[in-house]
C-alpha positions in Angstrom: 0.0 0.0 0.0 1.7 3.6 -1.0 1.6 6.7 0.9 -1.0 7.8 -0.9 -3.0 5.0 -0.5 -2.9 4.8 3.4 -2.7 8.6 4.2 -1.4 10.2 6.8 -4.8 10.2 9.0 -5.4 6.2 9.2 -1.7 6.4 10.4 -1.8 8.6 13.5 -5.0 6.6 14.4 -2.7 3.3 14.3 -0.3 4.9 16.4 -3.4 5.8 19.0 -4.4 2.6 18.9 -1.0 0.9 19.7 -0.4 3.8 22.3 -3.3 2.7 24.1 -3.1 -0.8 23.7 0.9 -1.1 25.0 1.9 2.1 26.4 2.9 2.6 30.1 3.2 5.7 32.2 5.6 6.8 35.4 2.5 6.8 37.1 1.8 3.3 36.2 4.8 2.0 37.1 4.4 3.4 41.0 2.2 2.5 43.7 1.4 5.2 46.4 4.7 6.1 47.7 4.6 4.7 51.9 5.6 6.8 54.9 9.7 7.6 55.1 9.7 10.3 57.6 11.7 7.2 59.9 14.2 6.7 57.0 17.4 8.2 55.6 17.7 10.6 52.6 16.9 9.7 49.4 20.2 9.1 47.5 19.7 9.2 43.9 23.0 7.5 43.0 22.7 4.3 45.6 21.0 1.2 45.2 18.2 0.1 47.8 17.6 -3.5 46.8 20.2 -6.3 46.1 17.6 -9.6 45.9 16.9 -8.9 41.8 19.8 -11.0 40.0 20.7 -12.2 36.9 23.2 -15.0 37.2 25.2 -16.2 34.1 26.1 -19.9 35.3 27.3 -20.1 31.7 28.0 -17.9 28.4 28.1 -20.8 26.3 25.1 -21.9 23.6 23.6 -24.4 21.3 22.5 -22.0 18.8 24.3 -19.6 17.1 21.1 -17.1 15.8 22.4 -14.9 12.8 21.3 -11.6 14.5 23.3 -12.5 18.1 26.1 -11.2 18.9 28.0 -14.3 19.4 27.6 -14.8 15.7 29.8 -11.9 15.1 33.0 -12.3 14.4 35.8 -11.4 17.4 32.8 -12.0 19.8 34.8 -14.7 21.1 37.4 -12.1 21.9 35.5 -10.5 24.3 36.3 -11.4 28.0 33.7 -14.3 29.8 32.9 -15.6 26.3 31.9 -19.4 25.5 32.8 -19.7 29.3 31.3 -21.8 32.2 30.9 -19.8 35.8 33.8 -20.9 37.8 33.0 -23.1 41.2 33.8 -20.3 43.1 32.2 -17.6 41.5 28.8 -19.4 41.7 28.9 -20.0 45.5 29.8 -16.5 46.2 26.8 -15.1 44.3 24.8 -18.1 46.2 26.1 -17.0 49.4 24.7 -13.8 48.8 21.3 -15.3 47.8 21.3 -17.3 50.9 22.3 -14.7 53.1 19.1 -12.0 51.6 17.0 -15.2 52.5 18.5 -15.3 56.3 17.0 -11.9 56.5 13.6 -12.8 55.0 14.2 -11.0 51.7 12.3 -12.8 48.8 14.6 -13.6 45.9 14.5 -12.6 42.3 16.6 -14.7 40.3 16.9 -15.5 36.7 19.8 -18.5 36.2 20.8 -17.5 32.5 23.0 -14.5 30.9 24.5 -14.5 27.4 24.1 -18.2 27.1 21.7 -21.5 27.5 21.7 -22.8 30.4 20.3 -26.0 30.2 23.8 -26.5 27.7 26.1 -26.2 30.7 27.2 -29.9 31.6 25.5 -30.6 35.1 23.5 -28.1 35.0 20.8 -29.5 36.9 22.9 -29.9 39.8 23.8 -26.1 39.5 20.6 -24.8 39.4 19.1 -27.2 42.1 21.1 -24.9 45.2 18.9 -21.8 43.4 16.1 -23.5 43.9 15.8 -24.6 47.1 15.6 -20.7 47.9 12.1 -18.4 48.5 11.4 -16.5 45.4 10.4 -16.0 42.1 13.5 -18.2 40.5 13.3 -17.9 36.5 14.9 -19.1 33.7 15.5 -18.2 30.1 15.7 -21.2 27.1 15.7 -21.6 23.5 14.1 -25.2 23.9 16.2 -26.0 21.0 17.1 -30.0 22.1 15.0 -32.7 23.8 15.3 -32.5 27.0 15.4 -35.7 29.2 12.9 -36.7 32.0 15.2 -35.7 34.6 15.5 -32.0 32.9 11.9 -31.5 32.4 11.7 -31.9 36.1 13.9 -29.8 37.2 12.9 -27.0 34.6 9.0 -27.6 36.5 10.6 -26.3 39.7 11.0 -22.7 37.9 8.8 -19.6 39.0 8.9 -18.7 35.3 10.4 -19.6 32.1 10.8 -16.9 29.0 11.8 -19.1 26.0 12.8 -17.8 22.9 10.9 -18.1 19.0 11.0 -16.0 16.6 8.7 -17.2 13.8 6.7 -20.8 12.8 7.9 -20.4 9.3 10.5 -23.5 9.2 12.4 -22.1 6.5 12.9 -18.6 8.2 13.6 -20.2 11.7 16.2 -22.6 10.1 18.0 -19.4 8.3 18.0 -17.4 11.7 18.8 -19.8 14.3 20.2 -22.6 11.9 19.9 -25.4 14.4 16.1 -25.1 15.7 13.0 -27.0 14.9 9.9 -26.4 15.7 9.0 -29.9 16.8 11.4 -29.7 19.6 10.1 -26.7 20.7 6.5 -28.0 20.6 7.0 -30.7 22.4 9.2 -29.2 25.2 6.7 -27.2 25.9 3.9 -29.8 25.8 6.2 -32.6 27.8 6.7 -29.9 30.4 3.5 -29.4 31.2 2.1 -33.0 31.6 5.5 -33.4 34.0 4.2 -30.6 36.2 0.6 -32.1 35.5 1.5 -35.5 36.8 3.7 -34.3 39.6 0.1 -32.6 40.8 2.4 -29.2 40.9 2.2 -25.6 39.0 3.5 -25.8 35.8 6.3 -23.0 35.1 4.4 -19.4 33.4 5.5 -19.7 30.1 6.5 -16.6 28.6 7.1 -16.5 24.5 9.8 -14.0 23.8 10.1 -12.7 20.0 12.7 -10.6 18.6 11.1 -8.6 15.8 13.0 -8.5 13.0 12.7 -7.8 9.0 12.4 -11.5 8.4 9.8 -12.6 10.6 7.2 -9.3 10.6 5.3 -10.7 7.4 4.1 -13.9 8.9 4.1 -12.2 13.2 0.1 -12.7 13.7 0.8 -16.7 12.8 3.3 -17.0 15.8 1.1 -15.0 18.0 -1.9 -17.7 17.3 1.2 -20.5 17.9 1.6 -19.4 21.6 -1.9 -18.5 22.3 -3.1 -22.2 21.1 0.2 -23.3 24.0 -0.9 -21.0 26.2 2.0 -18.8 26.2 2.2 -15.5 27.2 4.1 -13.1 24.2 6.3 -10.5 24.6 8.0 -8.6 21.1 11.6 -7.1 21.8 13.7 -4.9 19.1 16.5 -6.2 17.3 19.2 -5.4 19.8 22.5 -3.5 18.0 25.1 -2.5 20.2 27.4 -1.4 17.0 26.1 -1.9 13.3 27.2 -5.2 12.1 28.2 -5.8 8.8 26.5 -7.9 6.6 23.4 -8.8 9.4 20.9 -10.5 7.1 18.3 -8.9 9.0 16.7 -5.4 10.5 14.4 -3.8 12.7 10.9 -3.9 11.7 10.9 -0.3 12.0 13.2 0.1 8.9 11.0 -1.8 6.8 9.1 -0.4 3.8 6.3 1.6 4.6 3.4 -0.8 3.0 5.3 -3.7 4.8 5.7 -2.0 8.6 2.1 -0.8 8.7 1.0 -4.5 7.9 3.6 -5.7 11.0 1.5 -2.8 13.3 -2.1 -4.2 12.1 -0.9 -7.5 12.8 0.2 -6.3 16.7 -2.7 -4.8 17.1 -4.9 -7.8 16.2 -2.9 -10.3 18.3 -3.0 -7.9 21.1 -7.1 -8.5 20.5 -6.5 -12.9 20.1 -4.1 -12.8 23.6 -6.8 -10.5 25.7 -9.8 -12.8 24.0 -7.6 -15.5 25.5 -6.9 -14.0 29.3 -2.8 -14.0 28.3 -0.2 -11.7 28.9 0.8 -9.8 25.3 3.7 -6.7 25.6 5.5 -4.7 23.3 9.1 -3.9 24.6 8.8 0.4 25.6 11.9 0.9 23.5 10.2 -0.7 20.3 7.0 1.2 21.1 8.9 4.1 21.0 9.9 3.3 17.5 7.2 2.2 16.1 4.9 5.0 17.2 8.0 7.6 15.7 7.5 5.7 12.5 3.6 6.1 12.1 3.7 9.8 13.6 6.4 10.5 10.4 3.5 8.7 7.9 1.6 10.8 9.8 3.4 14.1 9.3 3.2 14.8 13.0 5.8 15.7 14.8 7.8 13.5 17.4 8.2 14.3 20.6 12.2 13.7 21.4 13.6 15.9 19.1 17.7 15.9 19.5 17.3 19.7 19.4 15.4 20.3 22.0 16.9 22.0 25.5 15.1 18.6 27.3 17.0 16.1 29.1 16.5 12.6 27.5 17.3 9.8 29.1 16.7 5.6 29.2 13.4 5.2 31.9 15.5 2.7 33.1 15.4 1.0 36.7 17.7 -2.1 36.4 20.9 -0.2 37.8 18.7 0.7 40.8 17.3 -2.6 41.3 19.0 -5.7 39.6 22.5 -6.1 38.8 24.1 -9.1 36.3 27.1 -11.5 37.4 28.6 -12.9 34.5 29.7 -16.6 33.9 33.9 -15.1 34.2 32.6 -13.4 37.8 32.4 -9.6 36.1 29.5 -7.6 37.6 26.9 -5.1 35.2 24.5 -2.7 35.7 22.2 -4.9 33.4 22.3 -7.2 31.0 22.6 -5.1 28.1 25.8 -4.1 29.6 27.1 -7.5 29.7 31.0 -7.5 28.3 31.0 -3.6 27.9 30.4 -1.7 31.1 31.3 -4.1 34.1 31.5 -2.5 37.7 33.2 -5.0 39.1 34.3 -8.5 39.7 33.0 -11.3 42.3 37.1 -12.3 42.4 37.6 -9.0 44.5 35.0 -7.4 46.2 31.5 -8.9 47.6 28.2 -8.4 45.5 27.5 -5.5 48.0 30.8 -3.9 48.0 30.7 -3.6 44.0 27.0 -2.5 43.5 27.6 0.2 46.3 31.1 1.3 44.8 31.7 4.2 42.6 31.6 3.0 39.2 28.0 1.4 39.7 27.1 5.0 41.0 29.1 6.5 37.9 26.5 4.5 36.0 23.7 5.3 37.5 24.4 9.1 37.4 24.7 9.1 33.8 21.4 7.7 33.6 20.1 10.8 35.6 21.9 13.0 33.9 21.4 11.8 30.3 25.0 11.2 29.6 24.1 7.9 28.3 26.6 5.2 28.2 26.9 3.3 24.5 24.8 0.0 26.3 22.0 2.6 27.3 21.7 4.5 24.2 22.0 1.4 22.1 19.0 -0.1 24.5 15.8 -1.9 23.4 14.4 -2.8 27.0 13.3 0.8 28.1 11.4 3.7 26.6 13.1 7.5 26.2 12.1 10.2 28.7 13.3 13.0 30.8 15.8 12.9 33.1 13.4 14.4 35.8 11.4 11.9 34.9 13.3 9.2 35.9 14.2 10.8 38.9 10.8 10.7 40.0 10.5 7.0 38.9 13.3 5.8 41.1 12.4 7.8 44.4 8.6 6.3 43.7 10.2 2.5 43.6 12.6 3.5 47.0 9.4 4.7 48.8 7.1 2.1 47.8 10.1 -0.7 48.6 10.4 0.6 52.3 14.1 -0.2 52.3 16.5 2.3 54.0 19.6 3.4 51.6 21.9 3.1 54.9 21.6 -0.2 55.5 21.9 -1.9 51.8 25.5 -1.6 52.8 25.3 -4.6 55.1 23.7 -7.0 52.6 26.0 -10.2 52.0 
């Protein structure tokens, strides 16, 4: 469909639409904030919570998708690449677990990083310490082999687990992740449920991640009918590009042709209407929402609202460096996982979990975020929307007030 055809009208009402349908506010992302008149200070630079970890047990994978970064050449370059987390490494960072759950602090844990877990030789063993603690423990997967008996029972024991599929079309999914089938998948997902069925337990909540991409936008709505008819919740993510990469057989949807990205928002919008007819969780990542509704208001002929001229403070609405903090498999700490191999704050081999995350280059980091002199991970970023620096301010004393923790005494975690 041309320009002309569409109009810039039908366009802006698109963008409403999506807007409405996936957009979240500051003010939805805060409850009411409690009482602190017993507390100290709010410090904008410190962090106030230290149970919200991502723990790389390995970097190591069976795939090797065509958009990933470990694709790329001289990835393998990179320090804590195509590594397994060293003994002692893994029961430091579980230490620290235990020690939060001493106190009564209810862990939030997800066992994977750069790589697939479930590739990592003993892996069930590894986990199984994670899992004997209280919390939401979560796991990320590609699904990609057969797993055993043993593995699907162990994999029922998780809070959640976010697996990733990018399309149903066999001969797409073959060129971008080379080694997956769809079979596999399907039945992984269907074996794991009549374990946790059997066992007379919860099954895992299932969560469908998709990266969208040039090469799966056309055929998007039939993926989003595959994981409603599992019962999978779906969440779309941007194509992730710290640096441009030469040669990357594939782009963000956004940069598609005009005709072929407003099909890719009609189909969002209708899945968003299968996956609420269904009573199942359906999210755009804030970052791709951002570009997508950029895109339609430029159909549109309406202006955008970050211009890079204006005297506002942008920003990443990010909370992660506040809140959750990644230990990669070579014992390297990051703000995030976005971060992981470019910005670490520290290292496990040195300094305790709480040493690092209250030291002065994870307070560096966060003051760029407040200030809006973005690091390359943060500007780069797919996992949080653009918005004021005041804005995020706001955000981050809302989360300290509501999580009733006192600055003063993170300190003395671990």
């Amino acid at each position: 469909m041309s320009h002309a055809t569409w109009g810039p009208k039908p366009a802006l009402l698109l963008k409403s639409r999506l807007l409405s349908l996936f957009a979240t506010t500051a003010e939805d992302q805060q409850e009411q904030p409690q009482d602190s008149a017993q507390r100290s200070a709010f410090d904008p630079l410190a962090m106030f919570c230290e149970n919200d970890l991502m723990i790389e047990l390995t970097s190591t994978c069976n795939l090797r998708c065509v958009y990933c970064p470990k694709s790329q050449p001289g990835d393998k370059l990179l320090p804590g690449r195509d590594q397994d987390m060293p003994e002692l490494i893994r029961q430091r960072a579980l230490a620290h677990c235990r020690w939060l759950a001493d106190q009564g602090i209810e862990l939030k844990l997800i066992l994977s990083g750069t790589g697939e877990t479930t590739s990592l030789k003993g892996w069930m063993d590894r986990v199984q310490p994670f899992l004997e603690l209280p919390g939401v423990i979560s796991i990320v997967s590609n699904f990609a082999r057969r797993f055993s008996e043993a593995e699907l029972a162990t994999l029922s024991r998780f809070t959640t687990i976010m697996i990733s599929l990018d399309t149903v079309d066999r001969g797409v999914l073959k060129d971008l992740r080379r080694k997956m089938e769809l079979e596999i998948f399907t039945l992984n997902v269907v074996r794991l449920r009549s374990v946790s069925l059997a066992a007379g337990t919860r099954s895992p909540y299932l969560h469908l991640n998709c990266t969208a991409t040039s090469r799966v936008a056309q055929k998007f709505y039939d993926l989003a009918c595959y994981a409603a008819t599992l019962d999978l919740s779906l969440g779309v993510s941007s194509l992730y590009e710290l640096s441009p990469i030469p040669g990357l057989p594939v782009a963000c949807v956004t940069d598609l042709p005009e005709a072929e990205f407003l099909d890719f928002c009609r189909q969002l919008e209708k899945a968003h209407g299968l996956f609420k007819h269904k009573n199942l969780a359906f999210d755009v990542q804030p970052d791709l929402l951002d570009r997508l509704v950029k895109r339609l208001s430029r159909i549109g002929d309406e202006q955008t609202n970050w211009d890079s001229g204006s005297q506002r403070r942008w920003t990443r609405l990010c909370t992660q460096p506040w809140q959750r903090c990644t230990v990669g498999a070579d014992g390297l700490v990051f703000p995030c996982c976005v971060t992981m191999r470019q910005e670490g704050i520290g290292s496990l081999k040195d300094q305790s979990l709480t040493e690092i995350l209250s030291g002065e280059k994870a307070r560096e980091f966060r003051r760029g975020l407040l200030s809006g002199e973005l690091s390359k991970s943060c500007v780069g970023c797919s996992m949080a929307r653009p918005g004021e620096v005041t804005e995020l301010r706001s955000i981050i004393e809302g989360l300290w007030q509501e999580s009733g923790l006192d600055q003063q005494h993170v300190g003395v975690l671990g």
